[in-house]
C-alpha positions as a printed NumPy array, in Angstrom:
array([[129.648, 119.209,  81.519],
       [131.621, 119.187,  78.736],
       [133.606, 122.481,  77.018],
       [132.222, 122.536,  73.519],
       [133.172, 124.546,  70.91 ],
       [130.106, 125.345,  68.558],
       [132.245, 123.253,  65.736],
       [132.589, 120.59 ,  68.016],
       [128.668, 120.161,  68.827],
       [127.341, 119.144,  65.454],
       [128.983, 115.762,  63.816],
       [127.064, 115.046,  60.993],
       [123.804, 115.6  ,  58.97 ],
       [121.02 , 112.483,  59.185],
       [120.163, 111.184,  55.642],
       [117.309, 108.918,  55.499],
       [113.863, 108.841,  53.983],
       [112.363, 110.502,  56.997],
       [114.336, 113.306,  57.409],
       [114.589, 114.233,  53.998],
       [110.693, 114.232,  53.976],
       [110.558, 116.608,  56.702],
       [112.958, 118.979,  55.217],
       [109.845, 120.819,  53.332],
       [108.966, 122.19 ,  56.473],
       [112.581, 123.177,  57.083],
       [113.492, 120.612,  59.81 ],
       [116.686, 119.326,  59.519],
       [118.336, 116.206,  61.693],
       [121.629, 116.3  ,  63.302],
       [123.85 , 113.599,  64.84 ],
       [125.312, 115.788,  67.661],
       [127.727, 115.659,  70.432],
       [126.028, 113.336,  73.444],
       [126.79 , 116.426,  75.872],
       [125.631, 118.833,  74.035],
       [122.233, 120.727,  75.436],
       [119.665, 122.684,  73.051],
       [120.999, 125.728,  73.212],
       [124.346, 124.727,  72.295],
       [122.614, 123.057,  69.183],
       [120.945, 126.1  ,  68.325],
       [124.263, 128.259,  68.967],
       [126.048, 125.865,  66.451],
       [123.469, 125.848,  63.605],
       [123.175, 129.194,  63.357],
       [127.312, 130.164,  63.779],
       [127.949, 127.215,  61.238],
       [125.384, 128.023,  58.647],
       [125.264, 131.737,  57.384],
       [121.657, 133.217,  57.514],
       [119.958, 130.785,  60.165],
       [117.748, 131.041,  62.528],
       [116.392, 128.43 ,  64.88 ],
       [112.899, 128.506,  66.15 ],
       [113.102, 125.303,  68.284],
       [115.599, 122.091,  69.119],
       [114.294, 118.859,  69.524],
       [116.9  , 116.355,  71.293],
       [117.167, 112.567,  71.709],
       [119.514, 110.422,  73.124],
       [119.837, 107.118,  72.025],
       [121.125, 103.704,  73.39 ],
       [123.79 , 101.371,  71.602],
       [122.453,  98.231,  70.494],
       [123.831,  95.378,  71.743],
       [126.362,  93.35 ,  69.447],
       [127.955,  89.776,  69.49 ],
       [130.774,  88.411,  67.424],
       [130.902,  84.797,  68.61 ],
       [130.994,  84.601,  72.471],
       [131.9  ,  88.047,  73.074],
       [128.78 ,  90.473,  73.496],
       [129.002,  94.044,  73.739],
       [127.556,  97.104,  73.028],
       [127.559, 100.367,  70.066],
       [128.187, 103.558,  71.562],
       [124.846, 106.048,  72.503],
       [124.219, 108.388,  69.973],
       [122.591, 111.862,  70.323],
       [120.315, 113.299,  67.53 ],
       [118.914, 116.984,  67.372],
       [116.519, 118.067,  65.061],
       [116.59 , 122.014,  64.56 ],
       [113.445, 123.607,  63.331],
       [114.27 , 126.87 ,  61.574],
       [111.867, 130.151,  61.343],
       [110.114, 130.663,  58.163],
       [112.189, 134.087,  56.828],
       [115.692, 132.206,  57.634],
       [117.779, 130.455,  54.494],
       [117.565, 127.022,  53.866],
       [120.65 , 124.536,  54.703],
       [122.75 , 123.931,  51.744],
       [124.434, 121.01 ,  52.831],
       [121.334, 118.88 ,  52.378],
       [120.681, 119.861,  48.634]])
């Protein structure tokens, strides 16, 4: 197991159509570091965003895809993703406005 650092656990917010749509009922989607567990997650969200809290973390890890350039195959690094459900009386995320 890996020493995190709550700044080291989160990498980046996901932007697509999906997640956006689910921001409403304020779940928000993470790329996050592939050792991180749930309550590290939770730790980070709510040290790295003022006025936070987190009712539940979702995780899922997933695989590279597999890649060729010519005769050479290989694969994309595994990703991680987290989405962090927040309670109803915390603020809202900024960083997805």
């Amino acid at each position: 197991m890996a020493d995190l650092k709550y700044y080291d656990v989160i990498l980046k917010p996901v932007i697509t159509e999906k997640s956006m749509s689910t921001m409403a009922d304020k779940k928000y989607t993470f790329l996050v570091h592939p050792d991180a567990t749930k309550n590290q997650i939770k730790e980070a969200v709510e040290k790295m965003f003022e006025g936070t809290k987190v009712a539940k973390v979702n995780t899922m890890n997933c695989d590279g895809k597999s890649r060729r350039r010519g005769a050479i195959v290989g694969k994309t690094a595994k990703t991680k993703k987290a989405i962090v459900q927040l309670t109803e009386d915390s603020k809202e995320i900024e960083v997805f406005s």
